[in-house]
Every structure is written in structure tokens, then in C-alpha cells.
CHARMM internal coordinates of N, CA and C (Angstrom, degrees):
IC EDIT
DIST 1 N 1 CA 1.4392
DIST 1 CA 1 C 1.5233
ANGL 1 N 1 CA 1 C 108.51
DIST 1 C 2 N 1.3613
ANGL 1 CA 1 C 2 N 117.91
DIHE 1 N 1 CA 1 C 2 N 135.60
DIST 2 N 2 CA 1.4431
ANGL 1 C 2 N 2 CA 135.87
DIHE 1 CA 1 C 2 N 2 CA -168.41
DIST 2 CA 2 C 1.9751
ANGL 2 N 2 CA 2 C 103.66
DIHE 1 C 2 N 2 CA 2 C -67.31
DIST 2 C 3 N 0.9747
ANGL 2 CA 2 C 3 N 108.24
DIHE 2 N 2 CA 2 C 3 N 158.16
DIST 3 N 3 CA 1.4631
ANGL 2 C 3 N 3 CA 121.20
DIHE 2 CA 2 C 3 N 3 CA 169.09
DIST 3 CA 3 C 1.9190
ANGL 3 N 3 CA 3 C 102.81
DIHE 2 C 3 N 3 CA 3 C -83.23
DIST 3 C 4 N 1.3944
ANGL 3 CA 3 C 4 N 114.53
DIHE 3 N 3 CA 3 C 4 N 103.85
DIST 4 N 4 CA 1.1831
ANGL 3 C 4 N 4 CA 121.93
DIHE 3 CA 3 C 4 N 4 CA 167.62
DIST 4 CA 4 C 1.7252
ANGL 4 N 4 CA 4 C 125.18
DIHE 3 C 4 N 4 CA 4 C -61.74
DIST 4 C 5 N 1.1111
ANGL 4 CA 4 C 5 N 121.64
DIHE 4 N 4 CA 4 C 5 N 71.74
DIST 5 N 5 CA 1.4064
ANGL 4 C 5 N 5 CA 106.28
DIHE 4 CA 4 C 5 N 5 CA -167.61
DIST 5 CA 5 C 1.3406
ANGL 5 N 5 CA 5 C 123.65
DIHE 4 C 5 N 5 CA 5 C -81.84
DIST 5 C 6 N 1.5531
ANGL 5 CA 5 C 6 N 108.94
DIHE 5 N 5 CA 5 C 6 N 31.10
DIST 6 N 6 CA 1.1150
ANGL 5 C 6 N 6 CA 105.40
DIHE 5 CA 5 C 6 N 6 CA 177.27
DIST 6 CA 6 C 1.5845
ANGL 6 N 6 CA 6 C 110.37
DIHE 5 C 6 N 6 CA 6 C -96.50
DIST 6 C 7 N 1.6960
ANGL 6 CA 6 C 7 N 104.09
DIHE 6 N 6 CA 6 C 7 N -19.03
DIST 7 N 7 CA 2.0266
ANGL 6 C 7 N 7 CA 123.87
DIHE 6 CA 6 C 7 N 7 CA -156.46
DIST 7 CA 7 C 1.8473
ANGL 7 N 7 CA 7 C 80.37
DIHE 6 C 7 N 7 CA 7 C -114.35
DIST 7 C 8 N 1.1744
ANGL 7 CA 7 C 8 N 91.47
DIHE 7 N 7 CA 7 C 8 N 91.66
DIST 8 N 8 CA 1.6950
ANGL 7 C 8 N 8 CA 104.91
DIHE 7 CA 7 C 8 N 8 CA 166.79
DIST 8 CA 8 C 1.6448
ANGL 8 N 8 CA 8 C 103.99
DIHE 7 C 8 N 8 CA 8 C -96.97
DIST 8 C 9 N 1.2372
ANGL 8 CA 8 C 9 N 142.14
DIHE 8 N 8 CA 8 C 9 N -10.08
DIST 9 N 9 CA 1.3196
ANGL 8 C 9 N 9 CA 124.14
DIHE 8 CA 8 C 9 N 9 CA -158.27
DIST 9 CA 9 C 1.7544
ANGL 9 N 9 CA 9 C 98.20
DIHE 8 C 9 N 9 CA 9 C -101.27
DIST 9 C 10 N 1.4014
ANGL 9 CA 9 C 10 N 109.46
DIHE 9 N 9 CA 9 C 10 N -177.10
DIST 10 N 10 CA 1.3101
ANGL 9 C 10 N 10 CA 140.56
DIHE 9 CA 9 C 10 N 10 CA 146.13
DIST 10 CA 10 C 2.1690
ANGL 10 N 10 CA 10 C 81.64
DIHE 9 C 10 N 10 CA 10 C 58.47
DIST 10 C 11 N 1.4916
ANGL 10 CA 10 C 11 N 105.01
DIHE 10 N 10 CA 10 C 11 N -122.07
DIST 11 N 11 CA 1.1821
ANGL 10 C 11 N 11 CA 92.45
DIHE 10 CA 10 C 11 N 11 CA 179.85
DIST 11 CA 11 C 1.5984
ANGL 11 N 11 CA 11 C 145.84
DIHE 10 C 11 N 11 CA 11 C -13.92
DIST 11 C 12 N 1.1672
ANGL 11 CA 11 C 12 N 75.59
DIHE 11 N 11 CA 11 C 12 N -83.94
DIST 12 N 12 CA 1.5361
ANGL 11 C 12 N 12 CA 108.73
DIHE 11 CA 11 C 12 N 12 CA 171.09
DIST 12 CA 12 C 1.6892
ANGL 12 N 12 CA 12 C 109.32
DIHE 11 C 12 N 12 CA 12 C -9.91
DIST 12 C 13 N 1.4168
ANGL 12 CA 12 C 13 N 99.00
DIHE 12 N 12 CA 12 C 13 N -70.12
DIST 13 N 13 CA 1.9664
ANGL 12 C 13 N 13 CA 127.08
DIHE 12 CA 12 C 13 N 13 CA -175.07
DIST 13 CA 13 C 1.7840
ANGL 13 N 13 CA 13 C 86.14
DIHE 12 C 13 N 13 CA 13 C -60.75
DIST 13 C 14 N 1.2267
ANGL 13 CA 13 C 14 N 152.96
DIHE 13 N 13 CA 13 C 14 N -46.13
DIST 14 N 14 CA 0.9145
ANGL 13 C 14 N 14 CA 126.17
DIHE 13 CA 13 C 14 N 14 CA -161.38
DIST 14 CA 14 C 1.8478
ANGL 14 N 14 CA 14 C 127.23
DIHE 13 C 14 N 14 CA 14 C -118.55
DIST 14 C 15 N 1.8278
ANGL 14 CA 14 C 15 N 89.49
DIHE 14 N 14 CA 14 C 15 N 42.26
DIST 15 N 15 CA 1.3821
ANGL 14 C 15 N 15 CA 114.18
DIHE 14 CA 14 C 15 N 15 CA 170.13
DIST 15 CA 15 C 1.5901
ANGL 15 N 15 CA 15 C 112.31
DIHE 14 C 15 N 15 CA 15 C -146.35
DIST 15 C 16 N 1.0128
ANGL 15 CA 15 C 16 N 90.59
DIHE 15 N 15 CA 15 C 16 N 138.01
DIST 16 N 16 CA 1.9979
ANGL 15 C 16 N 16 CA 107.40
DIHE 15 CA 15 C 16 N 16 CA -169.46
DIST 16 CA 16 C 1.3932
ANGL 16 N 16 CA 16 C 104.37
DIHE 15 C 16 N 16 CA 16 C -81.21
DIST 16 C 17 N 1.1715
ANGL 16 CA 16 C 17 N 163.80
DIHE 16 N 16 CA 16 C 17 N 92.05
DIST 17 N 17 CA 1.3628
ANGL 16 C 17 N 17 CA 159.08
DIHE 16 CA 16 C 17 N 17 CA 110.31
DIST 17 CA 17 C 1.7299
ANGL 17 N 17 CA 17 C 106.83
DIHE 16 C 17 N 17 CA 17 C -5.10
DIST 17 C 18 N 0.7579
ANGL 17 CA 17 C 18 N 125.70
DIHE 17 N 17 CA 17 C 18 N 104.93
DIST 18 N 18 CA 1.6229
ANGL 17 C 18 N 18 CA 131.67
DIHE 17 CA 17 C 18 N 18 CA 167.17
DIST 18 CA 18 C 1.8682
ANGL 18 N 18 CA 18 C 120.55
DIHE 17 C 18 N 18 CA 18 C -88.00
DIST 18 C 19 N 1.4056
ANGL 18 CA 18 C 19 N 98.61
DIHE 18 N 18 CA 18 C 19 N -1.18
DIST 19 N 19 CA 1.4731
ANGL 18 C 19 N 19 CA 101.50
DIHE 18 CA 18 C 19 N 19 CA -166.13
DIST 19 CA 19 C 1.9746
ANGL 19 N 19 CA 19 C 93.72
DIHE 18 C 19 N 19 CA 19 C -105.86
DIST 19 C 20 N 1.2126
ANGL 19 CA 19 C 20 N 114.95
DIHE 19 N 19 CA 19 C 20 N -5.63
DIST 20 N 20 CA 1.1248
ANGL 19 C 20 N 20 CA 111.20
DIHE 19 CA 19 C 20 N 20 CA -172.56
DIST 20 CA 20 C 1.7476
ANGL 20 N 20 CA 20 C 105.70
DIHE 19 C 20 N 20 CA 20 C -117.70
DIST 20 C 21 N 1.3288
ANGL 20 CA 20 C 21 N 108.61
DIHE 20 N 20 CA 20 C 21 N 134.20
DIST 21 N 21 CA 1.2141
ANGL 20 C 21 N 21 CA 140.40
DIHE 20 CA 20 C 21 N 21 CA -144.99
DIST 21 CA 21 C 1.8907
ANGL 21 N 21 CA 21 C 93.66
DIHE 20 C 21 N 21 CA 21 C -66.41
DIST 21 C 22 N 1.0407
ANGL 21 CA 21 C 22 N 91.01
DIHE 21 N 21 CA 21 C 22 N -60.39
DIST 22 N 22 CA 1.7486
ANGL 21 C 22 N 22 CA 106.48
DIHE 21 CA 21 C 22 N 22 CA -173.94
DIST 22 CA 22 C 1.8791
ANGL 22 N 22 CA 22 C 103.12
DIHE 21 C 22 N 22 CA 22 C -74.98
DIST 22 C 23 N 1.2996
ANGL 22 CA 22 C 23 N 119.89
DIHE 22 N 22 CA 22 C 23 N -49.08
DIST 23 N 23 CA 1.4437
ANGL 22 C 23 N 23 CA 108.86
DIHE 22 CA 22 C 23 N 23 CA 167.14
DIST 23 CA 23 C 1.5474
ANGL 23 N 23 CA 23 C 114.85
DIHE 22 C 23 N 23 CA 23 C -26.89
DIST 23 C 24 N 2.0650
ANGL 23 CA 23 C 24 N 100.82
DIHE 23 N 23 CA 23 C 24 N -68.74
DIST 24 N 24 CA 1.4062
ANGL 23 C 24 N 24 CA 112.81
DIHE 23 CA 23 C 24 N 24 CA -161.85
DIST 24 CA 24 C 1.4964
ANGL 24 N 24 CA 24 C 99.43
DIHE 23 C 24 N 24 CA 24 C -48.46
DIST 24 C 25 N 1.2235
ANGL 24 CA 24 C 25 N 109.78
DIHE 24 N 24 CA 24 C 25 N -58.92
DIST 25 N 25 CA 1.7923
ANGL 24 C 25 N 25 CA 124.08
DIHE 24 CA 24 C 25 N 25 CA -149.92
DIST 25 CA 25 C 1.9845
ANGL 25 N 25 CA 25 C 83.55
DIHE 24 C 25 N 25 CA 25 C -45.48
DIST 25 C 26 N 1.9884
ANGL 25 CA 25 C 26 N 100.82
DIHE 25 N 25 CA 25 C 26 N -66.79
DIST 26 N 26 CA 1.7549
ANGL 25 C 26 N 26 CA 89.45
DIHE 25 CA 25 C 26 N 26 CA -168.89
DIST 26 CA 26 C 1.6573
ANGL 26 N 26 CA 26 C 120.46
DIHE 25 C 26 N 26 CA 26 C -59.99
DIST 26 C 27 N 1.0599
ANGL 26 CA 26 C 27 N 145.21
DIHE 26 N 26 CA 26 C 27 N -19.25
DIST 27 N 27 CA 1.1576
ANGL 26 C 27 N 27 CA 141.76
DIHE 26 CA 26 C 27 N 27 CA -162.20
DIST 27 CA 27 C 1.4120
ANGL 27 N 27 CA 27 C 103.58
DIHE 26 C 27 N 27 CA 27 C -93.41
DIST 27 C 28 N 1.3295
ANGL 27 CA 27 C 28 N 120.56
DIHE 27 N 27 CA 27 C 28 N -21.12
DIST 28 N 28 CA 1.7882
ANGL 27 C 28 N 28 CA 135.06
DIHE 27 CA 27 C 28 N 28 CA 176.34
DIST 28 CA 28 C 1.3636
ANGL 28 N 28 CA 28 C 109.46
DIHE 27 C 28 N 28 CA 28 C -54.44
DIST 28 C 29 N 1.6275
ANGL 28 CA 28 C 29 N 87.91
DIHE 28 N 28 CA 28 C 29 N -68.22
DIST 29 N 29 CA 1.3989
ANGL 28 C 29 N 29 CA 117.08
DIHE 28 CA 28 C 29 N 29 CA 168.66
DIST 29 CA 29 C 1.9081
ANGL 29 N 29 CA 29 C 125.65
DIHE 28 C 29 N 29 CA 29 C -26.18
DIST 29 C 30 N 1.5091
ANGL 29 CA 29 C 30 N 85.49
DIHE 29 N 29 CA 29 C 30 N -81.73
DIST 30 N 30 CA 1.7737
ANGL 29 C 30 N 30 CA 104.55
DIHE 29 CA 29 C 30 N 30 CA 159.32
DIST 30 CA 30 C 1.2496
ANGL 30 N 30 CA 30 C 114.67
DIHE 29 C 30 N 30 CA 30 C -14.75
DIST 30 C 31 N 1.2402
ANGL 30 CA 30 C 31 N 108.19
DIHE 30 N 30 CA 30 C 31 N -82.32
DIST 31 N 31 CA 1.5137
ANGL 30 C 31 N 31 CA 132.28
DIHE 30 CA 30 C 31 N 31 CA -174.57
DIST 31 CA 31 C 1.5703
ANGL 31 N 31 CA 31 C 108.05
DIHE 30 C 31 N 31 CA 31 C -70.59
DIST 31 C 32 N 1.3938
ANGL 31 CA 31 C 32 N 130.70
DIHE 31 N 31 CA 31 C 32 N -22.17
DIST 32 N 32 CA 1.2328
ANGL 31 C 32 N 32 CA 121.13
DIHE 31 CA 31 C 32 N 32 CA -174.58
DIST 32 CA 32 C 1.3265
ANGL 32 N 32 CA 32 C 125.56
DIHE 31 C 32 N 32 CA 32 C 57.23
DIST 32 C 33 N 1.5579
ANGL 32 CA 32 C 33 N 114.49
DIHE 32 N 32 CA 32 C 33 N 48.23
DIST 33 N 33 CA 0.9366
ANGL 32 C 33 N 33 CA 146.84
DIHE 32 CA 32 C 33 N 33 CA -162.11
DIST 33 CA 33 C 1.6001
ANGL 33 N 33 CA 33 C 103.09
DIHE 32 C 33 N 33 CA 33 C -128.87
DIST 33 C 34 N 1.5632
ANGL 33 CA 33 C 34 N 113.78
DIHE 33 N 33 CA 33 C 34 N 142.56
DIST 34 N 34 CA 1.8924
ANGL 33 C 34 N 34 CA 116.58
DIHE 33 CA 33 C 34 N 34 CA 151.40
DIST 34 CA 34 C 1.7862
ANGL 34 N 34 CA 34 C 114.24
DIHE 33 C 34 N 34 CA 34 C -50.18
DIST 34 C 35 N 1.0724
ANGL 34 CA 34 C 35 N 118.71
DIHE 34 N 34 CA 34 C 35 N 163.55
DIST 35 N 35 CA 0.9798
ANGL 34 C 35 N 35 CA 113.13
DIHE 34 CA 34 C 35 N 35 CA 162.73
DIST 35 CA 35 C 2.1621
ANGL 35 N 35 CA 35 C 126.16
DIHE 34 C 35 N 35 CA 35 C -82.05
DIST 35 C 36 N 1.3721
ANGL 35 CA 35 C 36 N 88.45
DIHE 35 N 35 CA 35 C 36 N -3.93
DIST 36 N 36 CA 1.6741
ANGL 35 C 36 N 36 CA 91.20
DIHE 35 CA 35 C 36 N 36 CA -173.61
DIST 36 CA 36 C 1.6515
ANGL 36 N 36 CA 36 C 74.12
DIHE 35 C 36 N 36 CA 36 C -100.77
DIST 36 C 37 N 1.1036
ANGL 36 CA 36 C 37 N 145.69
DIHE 36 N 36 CA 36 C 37 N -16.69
DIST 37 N 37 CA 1.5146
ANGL 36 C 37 N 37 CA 126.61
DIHE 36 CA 36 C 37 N 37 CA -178.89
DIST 37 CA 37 C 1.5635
ANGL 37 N 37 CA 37 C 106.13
DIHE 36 C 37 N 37 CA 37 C -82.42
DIST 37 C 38 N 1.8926
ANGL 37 CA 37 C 38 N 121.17
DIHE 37 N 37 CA 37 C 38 N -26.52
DIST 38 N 38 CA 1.3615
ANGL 37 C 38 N 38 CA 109.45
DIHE 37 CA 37 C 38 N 38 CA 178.13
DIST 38 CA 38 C 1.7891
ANGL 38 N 38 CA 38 C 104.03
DIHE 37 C 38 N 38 CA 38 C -86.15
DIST 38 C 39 N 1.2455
ANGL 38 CA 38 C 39 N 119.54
DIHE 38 N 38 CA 38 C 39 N 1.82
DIST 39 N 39 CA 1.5670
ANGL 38 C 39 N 39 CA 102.90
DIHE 38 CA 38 C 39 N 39 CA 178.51
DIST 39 CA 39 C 1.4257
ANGL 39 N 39 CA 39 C 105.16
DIHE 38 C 39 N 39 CA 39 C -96.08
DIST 39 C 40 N 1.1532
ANGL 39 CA 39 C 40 N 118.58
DIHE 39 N 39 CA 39 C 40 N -24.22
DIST 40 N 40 CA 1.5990
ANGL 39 C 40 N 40 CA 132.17
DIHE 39 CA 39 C 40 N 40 CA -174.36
DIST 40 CA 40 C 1.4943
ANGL 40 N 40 CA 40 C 97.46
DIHE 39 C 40 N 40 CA 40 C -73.41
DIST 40 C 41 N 1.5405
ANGL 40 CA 40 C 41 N 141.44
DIHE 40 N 40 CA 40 C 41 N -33.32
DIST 41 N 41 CA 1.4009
ANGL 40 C 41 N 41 CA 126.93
DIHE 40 CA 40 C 41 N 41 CA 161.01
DIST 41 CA 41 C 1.2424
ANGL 41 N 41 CA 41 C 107.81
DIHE 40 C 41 N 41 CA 41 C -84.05
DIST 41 C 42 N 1.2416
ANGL 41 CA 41 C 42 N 137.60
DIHE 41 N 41 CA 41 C 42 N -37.75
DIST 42 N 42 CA 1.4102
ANGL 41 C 42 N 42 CA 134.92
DIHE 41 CA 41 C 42 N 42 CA 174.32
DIST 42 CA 42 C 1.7402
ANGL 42 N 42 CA 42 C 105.79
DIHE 41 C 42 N 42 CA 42 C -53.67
DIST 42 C 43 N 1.0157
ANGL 42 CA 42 C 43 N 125.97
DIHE 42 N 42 CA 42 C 43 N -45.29
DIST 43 N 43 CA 1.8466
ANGL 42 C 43 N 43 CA 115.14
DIHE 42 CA 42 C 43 N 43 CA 145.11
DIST 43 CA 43 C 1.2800
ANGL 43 N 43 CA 43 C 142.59
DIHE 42 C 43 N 43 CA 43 C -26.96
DIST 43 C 44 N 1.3811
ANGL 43 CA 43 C 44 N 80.41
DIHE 43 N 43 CA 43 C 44 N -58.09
DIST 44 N 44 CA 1.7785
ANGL 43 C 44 N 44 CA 95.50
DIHE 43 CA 43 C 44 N 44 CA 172.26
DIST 44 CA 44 C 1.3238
ANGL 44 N 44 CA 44 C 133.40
DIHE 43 C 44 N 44 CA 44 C -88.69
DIST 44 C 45 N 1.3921
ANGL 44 CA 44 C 45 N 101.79
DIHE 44 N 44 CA 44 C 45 N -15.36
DIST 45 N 45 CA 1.8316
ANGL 44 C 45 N 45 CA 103.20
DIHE 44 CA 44 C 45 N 45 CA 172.33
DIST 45 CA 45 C 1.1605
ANGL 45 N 45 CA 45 C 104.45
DIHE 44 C 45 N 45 CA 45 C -136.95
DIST 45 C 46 N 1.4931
ANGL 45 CA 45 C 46 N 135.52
DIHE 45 N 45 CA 45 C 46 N 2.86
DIST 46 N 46 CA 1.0865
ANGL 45 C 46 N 46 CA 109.52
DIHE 45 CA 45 C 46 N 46 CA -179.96
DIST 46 CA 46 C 1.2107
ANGL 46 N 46 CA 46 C 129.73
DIHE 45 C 46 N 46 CA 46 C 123.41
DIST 46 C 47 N 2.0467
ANGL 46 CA 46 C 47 N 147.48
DIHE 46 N 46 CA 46 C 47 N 139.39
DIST 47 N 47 CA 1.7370
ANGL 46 C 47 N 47 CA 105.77
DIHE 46 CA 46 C 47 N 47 CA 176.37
DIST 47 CA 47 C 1.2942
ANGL 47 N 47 CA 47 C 97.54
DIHE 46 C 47 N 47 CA 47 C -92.50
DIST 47 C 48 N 1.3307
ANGL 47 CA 47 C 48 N 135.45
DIHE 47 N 47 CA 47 C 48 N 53.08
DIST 48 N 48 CA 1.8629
ANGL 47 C 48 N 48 CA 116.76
DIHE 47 CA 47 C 48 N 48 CA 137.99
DIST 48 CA 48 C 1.4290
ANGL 48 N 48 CA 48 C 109.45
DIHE 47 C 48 N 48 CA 48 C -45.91
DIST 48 C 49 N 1.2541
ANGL 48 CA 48 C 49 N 128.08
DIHE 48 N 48 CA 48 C 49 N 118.96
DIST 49 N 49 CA 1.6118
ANGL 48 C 49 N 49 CA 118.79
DIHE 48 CA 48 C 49 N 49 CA 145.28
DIST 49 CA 49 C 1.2199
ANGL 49 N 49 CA 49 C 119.40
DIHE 48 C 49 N 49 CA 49 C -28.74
DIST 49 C 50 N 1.2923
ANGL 49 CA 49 C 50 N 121.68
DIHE 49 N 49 CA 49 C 50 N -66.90
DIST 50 N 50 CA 1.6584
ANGL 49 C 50 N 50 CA 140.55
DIHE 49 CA 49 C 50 N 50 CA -154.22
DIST 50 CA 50 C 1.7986
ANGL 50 N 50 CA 50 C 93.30
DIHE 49 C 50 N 50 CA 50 C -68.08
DIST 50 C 51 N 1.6744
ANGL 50 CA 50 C 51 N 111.65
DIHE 50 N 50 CA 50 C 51 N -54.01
DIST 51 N 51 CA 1.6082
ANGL 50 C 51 N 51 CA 110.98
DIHE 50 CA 50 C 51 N 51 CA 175.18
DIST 51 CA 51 C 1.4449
ANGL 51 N 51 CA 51 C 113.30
DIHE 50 C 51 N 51 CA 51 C -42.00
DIST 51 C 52 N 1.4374
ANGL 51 CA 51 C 52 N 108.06
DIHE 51 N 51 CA 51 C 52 N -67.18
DIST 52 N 52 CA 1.6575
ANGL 51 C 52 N 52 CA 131.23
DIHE 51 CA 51 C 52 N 52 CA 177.29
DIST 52 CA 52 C 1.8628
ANGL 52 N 52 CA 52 C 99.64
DIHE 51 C 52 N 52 CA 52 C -24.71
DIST 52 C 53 N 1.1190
ANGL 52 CA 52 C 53 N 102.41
DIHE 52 N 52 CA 52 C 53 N -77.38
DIST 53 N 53 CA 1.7622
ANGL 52 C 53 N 53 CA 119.16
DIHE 52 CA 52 C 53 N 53 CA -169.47
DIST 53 CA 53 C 1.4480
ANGL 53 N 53 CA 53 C 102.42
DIHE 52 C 53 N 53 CA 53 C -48.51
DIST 53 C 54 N 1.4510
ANGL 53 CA 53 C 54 N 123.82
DIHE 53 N 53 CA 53 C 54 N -44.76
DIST 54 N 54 CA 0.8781
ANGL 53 C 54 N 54 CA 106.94
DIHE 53 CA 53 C 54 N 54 CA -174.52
DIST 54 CA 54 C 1.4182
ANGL 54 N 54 CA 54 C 132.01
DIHE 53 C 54 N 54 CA 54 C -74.71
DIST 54 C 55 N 1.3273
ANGL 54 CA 54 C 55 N 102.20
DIHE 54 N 54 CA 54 C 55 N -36.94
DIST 55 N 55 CA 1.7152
ANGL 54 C 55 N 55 CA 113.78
DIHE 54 CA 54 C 55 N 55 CA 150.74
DIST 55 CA 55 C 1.1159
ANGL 55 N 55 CA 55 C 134.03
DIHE 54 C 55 N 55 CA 55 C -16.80
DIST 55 C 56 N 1.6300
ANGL 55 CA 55 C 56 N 97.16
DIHE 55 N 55 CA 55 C 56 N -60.94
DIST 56 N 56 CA 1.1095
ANGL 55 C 56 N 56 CA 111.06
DIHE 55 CA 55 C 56 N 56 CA -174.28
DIST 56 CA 56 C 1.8204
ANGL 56 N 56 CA 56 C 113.29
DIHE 55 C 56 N 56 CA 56 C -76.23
DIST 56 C 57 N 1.1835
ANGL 56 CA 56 C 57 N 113.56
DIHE 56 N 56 CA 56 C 57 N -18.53
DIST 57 N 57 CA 1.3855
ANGL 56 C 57 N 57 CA 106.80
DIHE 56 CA 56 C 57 N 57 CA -176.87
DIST 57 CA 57 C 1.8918
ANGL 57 N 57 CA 57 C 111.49
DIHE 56 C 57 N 57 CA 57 C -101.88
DIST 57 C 58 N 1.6936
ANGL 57 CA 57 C 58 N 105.67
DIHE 57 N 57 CA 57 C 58 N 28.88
DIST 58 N 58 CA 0.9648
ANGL 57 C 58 N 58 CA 113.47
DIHE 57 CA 57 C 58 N 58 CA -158.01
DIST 58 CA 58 C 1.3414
ANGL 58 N 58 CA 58 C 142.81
DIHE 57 C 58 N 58 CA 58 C 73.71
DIST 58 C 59 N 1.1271
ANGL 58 CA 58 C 59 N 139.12
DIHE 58 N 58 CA 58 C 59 N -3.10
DIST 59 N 59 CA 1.8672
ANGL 58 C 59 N 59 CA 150.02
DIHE 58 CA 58 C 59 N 59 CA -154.52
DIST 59 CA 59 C 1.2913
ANGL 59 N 59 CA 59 C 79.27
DIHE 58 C 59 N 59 CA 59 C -96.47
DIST 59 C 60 N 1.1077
ANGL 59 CA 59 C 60 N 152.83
DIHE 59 N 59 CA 59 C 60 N 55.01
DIST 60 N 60 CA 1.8269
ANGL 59 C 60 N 60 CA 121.03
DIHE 59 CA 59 C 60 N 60 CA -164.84
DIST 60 CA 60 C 2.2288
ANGL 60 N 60 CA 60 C 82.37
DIHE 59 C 60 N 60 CA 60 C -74.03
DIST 60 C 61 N 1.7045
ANGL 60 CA 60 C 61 N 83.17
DIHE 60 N 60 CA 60 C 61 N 149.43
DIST 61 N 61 CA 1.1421
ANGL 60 C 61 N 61 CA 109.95
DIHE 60 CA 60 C 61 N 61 CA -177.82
DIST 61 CA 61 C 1.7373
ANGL 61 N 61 CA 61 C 115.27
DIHE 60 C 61 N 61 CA 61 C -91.35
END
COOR INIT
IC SEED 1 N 1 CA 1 C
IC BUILD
């Protein structure tokens, strides 16, 4: 299933897409993270946002 860029709300904000150019770059960002460091948790837990972050700040879930 395609990336809808028209339905930005509710969902959308709280799943990481890694295949999309502008996702990776903002969610890198966010987290203050590389972008091969946000696909390497997006591997491992998953694209939950909330999973992702937490990963990354160690809690792994």
C-alpha cells in the first residue's frame, strides 16, 4: 500500500516510513540520530514512532 500524502494526521505521525526520503531525513532529525541509525531501529522494533524512540533512548521494548 502506497504512502497517502494527502492523510497526514493521527496515524500517519505515528509510523516511520524509512523508504521515504523526507520521512527518513525528519525522523533522523527528531531523534538526532543518522539516518542508517533510524533504519537499524526501524528493523529492530518496528515503524511505531513511540517503539523507534524508545530504542533509541535505550528502553528497547
Amino acid at each position: 500500500m502506497s504512502d497517502d500524502k494527502s492523510k497526514t494526521g493521527g496515524q500517519d505521525r505515528a509510523r516511520i516510513n524509512v523508504n521515504e526520503d523526507y520521512e527518513l531525513r525528519d525522523w533522523s532529525k527528531k531523534f538526532g540520530v543518522t539516518p542508517e541509525q533510524l533504519k537499524q531501529a526501524v528493523n529492530a522494533v518496528g515503524s511505531s514512532a513511540e517503539a523507534v524512540e524508545a530504542h533509541l533512548k535505550g528502553n528497547k521494548r
